[in-house]
VEXSE-430100 format. One record per residue (C-alpha): x, y, z; residue in one letter; residue number from 1. Coordinates in Angstrom, 3 decimals. Layout:
BEGIN
> X_Y_Z_a_NUM $
...
This chain:
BEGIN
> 77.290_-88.134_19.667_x_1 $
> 77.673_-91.459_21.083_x_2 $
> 76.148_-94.167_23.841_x_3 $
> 76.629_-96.913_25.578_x_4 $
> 74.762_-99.253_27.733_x_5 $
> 75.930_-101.766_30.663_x_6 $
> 76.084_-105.153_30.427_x_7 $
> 72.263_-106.291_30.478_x_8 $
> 71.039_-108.231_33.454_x_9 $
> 67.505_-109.033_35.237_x_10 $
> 68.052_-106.813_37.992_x_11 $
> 69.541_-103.876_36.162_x_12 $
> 67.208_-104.836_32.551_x_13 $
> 67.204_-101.699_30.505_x_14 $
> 69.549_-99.220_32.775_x_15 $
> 71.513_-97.212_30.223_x_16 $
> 74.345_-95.212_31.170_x_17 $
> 75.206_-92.189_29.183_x_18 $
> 78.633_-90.855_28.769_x_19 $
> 79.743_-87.416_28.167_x_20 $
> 83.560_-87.439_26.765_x_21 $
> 84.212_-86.179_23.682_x_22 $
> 81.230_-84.703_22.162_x_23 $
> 82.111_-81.273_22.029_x_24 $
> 84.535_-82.350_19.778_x_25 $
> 82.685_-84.444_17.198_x_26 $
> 79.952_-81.762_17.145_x_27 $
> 82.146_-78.500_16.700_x_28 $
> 84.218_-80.630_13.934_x_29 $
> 81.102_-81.540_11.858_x_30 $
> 79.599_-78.461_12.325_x_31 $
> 82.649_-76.902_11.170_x_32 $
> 81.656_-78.553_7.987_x_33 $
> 78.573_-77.129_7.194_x_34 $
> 74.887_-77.915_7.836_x_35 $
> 72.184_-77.661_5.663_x_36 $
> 68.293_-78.353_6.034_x_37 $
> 67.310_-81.784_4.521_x_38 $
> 66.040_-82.447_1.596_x_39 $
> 63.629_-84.799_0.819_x_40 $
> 64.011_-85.046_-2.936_x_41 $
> 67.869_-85.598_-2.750_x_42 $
> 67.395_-88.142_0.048_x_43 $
> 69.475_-91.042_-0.600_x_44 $
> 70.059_-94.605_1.099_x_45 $
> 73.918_-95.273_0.442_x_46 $
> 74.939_-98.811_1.696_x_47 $
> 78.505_-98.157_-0.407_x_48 $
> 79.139_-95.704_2.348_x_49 $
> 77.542_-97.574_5.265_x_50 $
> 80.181_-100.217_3.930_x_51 $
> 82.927_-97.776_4.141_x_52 $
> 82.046_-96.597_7.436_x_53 $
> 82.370_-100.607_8.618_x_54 $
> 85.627_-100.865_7.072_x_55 $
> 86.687_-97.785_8.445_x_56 $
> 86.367_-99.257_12.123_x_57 $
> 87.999_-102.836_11.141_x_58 $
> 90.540_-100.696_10.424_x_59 $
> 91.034_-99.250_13.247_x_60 $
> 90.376_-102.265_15.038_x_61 $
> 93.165_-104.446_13.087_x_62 $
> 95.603_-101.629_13.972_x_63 $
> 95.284_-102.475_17.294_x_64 $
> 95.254_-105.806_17.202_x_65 $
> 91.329_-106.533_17.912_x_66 $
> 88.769_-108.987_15.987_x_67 $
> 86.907_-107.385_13.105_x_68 $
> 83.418_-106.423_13.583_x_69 $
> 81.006_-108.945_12.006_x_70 $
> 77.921_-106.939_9.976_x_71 $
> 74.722_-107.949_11.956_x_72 $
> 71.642_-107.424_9.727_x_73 $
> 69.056_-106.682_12.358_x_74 $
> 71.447_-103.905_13.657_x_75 $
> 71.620_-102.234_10.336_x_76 $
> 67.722_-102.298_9.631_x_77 $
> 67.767_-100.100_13.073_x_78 $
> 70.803_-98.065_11.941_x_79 $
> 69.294_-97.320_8.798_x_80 $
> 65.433_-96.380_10.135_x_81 $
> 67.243_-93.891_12.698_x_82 $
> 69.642_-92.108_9.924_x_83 $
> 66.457_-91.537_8.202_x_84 $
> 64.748_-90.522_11.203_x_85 $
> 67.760_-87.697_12.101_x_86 $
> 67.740_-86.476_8.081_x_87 $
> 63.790_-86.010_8.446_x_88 $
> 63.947_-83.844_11.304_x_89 $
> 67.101_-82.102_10.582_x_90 $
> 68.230_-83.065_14.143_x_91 $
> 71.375_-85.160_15.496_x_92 $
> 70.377_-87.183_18.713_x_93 $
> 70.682_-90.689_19.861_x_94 $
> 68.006_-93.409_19.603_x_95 $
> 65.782_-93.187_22.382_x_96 $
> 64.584_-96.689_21.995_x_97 $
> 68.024_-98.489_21.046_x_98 $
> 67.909_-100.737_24.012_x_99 $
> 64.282_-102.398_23.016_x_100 $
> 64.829_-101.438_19.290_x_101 $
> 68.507_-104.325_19.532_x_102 $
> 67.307_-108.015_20.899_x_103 $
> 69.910_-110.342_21.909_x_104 $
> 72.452_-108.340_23.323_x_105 $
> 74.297_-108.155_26.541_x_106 $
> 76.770_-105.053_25.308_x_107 $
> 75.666_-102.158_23.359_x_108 $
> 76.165_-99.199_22.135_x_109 $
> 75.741_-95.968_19.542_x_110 $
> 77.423_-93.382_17.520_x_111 $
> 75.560_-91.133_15.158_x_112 $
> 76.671_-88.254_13.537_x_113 $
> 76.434_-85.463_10.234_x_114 $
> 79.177_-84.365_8.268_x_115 $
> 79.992_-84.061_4.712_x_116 $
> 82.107_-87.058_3.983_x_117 $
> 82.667_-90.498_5.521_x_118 $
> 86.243_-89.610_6.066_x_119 $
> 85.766_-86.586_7.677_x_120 $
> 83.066_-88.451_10.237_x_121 $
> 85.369_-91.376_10.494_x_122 $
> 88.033_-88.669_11.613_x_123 $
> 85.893_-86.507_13.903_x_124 $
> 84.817_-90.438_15.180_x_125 $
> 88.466_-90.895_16.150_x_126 $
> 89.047_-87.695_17.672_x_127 $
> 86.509_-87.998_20.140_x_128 $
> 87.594_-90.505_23.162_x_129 $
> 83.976_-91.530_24.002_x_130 $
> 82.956_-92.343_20.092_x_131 $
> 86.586_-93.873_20.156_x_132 $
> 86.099_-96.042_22.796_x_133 $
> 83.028_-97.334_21.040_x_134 $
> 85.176_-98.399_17.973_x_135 $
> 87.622_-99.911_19.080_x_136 $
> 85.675_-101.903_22.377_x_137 $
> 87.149_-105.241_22.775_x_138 $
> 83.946_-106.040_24.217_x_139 $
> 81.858_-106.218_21.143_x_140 $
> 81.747_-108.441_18.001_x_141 $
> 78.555_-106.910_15.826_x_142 $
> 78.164_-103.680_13.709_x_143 $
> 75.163_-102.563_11.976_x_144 $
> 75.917_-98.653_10.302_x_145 $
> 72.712_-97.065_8.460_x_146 $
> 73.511_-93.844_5.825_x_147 $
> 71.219_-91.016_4.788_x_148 $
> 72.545_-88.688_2.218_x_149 $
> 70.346_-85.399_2.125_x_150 $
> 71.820_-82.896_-0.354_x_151 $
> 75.290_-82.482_1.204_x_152 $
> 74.834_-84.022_4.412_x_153 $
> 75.836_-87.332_5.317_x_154 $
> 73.884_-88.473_8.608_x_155 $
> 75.063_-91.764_9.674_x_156 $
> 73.960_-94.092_12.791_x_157 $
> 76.751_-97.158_13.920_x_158 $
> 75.463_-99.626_16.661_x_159 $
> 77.507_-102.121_18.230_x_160 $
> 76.568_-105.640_19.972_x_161 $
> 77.970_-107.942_22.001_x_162 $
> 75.023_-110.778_21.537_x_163 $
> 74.176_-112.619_24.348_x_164 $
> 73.757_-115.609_22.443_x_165 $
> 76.203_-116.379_19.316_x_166 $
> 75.429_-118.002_16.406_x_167 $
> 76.129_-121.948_16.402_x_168 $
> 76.373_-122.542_12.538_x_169 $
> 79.972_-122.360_11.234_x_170 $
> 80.904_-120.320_8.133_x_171 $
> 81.531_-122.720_5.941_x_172 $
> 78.567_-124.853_6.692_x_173 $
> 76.052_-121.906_6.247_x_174 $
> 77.170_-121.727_2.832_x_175 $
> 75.004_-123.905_0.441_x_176 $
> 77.745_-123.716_-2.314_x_177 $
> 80.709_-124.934_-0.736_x_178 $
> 81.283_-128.669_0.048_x_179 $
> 83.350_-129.913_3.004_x_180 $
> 85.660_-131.757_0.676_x_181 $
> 86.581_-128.672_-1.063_x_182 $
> 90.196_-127.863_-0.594_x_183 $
> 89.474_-123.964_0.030_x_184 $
> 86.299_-124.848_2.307_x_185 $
> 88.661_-124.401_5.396_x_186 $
> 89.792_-120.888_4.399_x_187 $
> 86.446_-119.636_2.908_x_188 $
> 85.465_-120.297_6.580_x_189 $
> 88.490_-118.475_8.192_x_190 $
> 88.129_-115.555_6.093_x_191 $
> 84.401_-115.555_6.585_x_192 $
> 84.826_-115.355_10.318_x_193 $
> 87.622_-113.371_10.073_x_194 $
> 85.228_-110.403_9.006_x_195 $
> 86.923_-110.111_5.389_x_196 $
> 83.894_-110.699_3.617_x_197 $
> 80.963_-112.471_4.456_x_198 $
> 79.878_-113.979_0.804_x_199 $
> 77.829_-112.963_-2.341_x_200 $
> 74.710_-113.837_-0.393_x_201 $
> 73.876_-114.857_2.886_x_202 $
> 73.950_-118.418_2.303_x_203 $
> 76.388_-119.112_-0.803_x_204 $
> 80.131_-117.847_-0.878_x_205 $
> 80.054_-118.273_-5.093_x_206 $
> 83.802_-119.943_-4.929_x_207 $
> 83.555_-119.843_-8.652_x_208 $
> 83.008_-117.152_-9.398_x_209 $
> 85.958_-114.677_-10.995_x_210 $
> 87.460_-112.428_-8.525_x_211 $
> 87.171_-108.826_-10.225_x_212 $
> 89.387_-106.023_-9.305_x_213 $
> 87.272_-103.750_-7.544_x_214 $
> 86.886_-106.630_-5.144_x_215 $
> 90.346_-107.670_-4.600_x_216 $
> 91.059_-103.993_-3.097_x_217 $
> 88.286_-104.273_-0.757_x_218 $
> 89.465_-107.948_-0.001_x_219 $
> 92.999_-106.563_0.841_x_220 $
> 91.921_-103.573_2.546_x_221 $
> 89.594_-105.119_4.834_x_222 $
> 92.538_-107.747_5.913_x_223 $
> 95.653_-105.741_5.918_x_224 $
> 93.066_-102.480_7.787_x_225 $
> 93.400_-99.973_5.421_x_226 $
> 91.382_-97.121_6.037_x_227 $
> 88.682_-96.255_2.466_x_228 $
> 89.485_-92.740_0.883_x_229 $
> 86.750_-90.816_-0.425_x_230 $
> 88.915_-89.737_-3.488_x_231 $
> 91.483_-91.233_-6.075_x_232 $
> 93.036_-90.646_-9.298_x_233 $
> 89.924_-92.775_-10.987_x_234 $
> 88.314_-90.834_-14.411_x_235 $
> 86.341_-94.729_-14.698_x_236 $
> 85.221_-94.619_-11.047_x_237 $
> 82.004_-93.290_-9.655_x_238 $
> 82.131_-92.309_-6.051_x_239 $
> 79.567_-94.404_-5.086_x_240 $
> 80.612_-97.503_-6.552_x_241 $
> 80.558_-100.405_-4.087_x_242 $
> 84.340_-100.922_-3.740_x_243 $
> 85.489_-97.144_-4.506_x_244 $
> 86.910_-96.426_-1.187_x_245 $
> 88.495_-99.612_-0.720_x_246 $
> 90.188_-98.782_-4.629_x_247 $
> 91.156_-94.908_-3.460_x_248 $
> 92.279_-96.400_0.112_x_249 $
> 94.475_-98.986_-1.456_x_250 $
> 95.586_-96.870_-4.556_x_251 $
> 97.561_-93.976_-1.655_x_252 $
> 98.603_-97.169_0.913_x_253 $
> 100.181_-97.737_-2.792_x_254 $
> 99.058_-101.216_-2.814_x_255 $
> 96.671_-101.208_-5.445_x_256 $
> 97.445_-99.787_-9.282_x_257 $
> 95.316_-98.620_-12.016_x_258 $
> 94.981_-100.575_-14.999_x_259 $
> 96.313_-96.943_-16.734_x_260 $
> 97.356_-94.042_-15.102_x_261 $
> 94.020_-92.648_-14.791_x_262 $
> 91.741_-95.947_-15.034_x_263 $
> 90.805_-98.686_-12.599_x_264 $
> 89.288_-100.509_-14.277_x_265 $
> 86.944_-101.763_-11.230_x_266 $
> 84.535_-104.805_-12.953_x_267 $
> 87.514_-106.301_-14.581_x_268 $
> 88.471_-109.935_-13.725_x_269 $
> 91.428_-110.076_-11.495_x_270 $
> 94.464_-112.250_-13.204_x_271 $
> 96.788_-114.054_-11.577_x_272 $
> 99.741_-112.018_-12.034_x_273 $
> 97.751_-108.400_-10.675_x_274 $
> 96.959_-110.830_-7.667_x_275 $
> 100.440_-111.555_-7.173_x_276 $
> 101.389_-107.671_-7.581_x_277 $
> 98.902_-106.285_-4.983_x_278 $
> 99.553_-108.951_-2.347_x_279 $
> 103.239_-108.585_-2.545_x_280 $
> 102.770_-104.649_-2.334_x_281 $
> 100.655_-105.197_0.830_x_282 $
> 102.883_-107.765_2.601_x_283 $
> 106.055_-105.766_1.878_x_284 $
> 107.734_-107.578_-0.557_x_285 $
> 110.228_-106.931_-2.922_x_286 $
> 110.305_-108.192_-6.462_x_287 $
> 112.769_-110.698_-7.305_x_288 $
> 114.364_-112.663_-9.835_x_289 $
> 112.559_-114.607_-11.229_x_290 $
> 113.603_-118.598_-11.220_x_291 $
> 110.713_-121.228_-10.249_x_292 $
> 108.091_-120.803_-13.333_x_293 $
> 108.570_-122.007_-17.110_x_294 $
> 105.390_-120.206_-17.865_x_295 $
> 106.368_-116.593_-16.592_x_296 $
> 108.037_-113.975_-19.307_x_297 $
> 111.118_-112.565_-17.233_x_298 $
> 110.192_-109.544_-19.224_x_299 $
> 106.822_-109.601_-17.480_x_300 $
> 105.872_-106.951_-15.381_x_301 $
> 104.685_-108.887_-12.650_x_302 $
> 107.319_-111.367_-12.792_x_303 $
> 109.181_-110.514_-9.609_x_304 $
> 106.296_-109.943_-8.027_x_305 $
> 104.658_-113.741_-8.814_x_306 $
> 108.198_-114.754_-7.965_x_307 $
> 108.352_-112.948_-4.396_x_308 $
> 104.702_-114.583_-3.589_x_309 $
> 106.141_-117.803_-4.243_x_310 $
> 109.333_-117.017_-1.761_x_311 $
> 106.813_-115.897_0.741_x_312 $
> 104.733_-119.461_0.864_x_313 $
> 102.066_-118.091_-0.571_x_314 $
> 101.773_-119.454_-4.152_x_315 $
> 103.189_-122.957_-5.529_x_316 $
> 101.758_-122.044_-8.682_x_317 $
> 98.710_-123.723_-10.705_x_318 $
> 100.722_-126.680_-11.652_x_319 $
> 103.919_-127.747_-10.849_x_320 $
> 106.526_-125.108_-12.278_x_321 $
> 103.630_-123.245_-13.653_x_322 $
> 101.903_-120.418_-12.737_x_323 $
> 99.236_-119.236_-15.371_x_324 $
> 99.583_-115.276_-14.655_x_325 $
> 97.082_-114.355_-17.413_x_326 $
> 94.611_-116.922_-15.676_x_327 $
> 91.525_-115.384_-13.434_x_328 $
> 91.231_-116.288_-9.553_x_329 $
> 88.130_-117.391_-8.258_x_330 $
> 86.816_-116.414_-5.108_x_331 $
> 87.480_-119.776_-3.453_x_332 $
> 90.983_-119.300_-4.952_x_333 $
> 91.634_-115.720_-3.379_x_334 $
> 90.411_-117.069_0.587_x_335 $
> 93.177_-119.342_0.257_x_336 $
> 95.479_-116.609_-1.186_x_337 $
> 94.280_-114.464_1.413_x_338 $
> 94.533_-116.692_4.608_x_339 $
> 97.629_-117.757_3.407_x_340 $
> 99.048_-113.942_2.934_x_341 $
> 97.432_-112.509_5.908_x_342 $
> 97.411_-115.691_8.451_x_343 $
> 94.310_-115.069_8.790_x_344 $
């Protein structure tokens, strides 16, 4: 099921105009799935799928070419309460109070629905041309998605905003940790606006701290748009861990590798070298020989990788005909990387 609502003005303050395309389809596909009553003792909030949900849509959205949805907080405290509210009464329907429930907007609009998966939703989502139209609206900026898991259900709630007032602090300067001089500050603040990621906390980016790998396929994901899988050849990865559908997503775009065949090794520190691997394997590139670092075993086997990164303008190294593969990246690091990669 879906909504949207006008354009809010004085005169027409609170109309809301329903439309009707496509719902058939989204509710005979998750039906199709199963339904089963709630369940109060397996209720669950899951904000690792409400984050694959949001990259699911910037996904779609960088596909065709349109602005990734910023997460607004105040739209996913009213996402969440009305996921919970559908779960407790066993009943999909829209919000009846969205429109005073969302201040500050001048473009709104819904999407709820059940299913079993997030992939399966994000599908039946896509399928349907109203709940479509919703996702990929070049008329909207904000995303708030709330998640209730009861037993096997997944009941999920998306609301998009186009605020009628933006916000007039930058991203860089809303971050306590990171100082104008900084040589990263300008791409911490174009990959912050950019929708990539949006910092450890609301007001520090942590530029030191180590990028770990788990990350660095959500990272990726989010700017190249690929779309989170719900499975992957992980043994070491839960299905609710934070970054796991960014890891499966990346793993079959075949961008991403385990650190064995059957190991991801998610919480370990990204090095320089696995950096160099995944972004070449995202932009396309094709190892080569290797020619411009002292510090780099040919035998390596990320050496044509580092070396194709370096033919691309991406990397100069960490010194001057050196590029310290075994060496961690920090955060502040990886927005340059990433800018740089992406041209973002």
């Amino acid at each position: 099921m879906y909504r949207a609502l006008p354009v809010r003005r004085a005169r027409r303050r609170g109309t809301i105009r329903h439309l009707t395309g496509g719902l058939a389809a989204l509710v005979a596909l998750v039906l199709a799935a199963g339904v089963l009553a709630p369940s109060a003792a397996l209720a669950q909030d899951r904000p690792d799928l409400a984050g694959r949900f949001v990259d699911s849509v910037n996904a779609e959205r960088v596909k065709r070419g349109l602005p990734r949805l910023q997460v607004a907080g105040d739209l996913t405290q009213v996402a969440r309460r009305h996921s919970v509210r559908m779960a407790d009464q066993n009943r999909l329907h829209h919000n009846p109070n969205l429109s005073t429930d969302v201040r500050n907007w001048q473009r709104l609009s819904e999407n709820v629905g059940r299913g079993r998966s997030a992939t399966s939703l994000h599908t039946a989502f896509m399928n349907s041309d109203g709940h479509r139209r919703n996702i990929v609206d070049d008329r909207v900026s904000q995303i708030g998605v709330g998640v209730e898991v009861r037993g096997n259900n997944v009941w999920v709630t998306k609301v998009f905003r186009r605020p009628t007032s933006a916000a007039t602090t930058s991203p860089t300067t809303r971050f306590h940790d990171v100082g104008a001089t900084s040589p990263h500050a300008t791409p911490i603040g174009r990959l912050t606006a950019s929708g990539v990621t949006s910092g450890c906390r609301t007001d520090r980016f942590c530029p030191g701290s180590q990028v770990t790998r788990g990350q660095i396929a959500s990272f990726i994901g989010r700017a190249k748009g690929v779309l989170p899988a719900d499975s992957g050849p992980y043994r070491d990865l839960a299905s609710t861990a934070t970054h796991a559908g960014n890891i499966n997503g990346t793993t079959a775009a075949s961008i991403t590798t385990g650190c064995t065949t059957d190991r991801f090794c998610a919480d370990r520190a990204l090095t320089r070298a696995e950096m160099a691997e995944f972004l070449g394997r995202a932009l396309g590139l094709r190892p080569a020989a290797l020619r411009s670092f002292a510090d780099v075993d040919p035998a390596h086997p990320q050496a044509g990788w580092i070396q194709a990164l370096a033919d691309a303008g991406v990397t100069s190294g960490c010194t001057s005909g050196t590029y310290c593969p075994e060496a961690t990246v920090t955060r502040a690091q990886m927005a340059s990387f990433l800018v740089r990669a992406f041209r973002l």
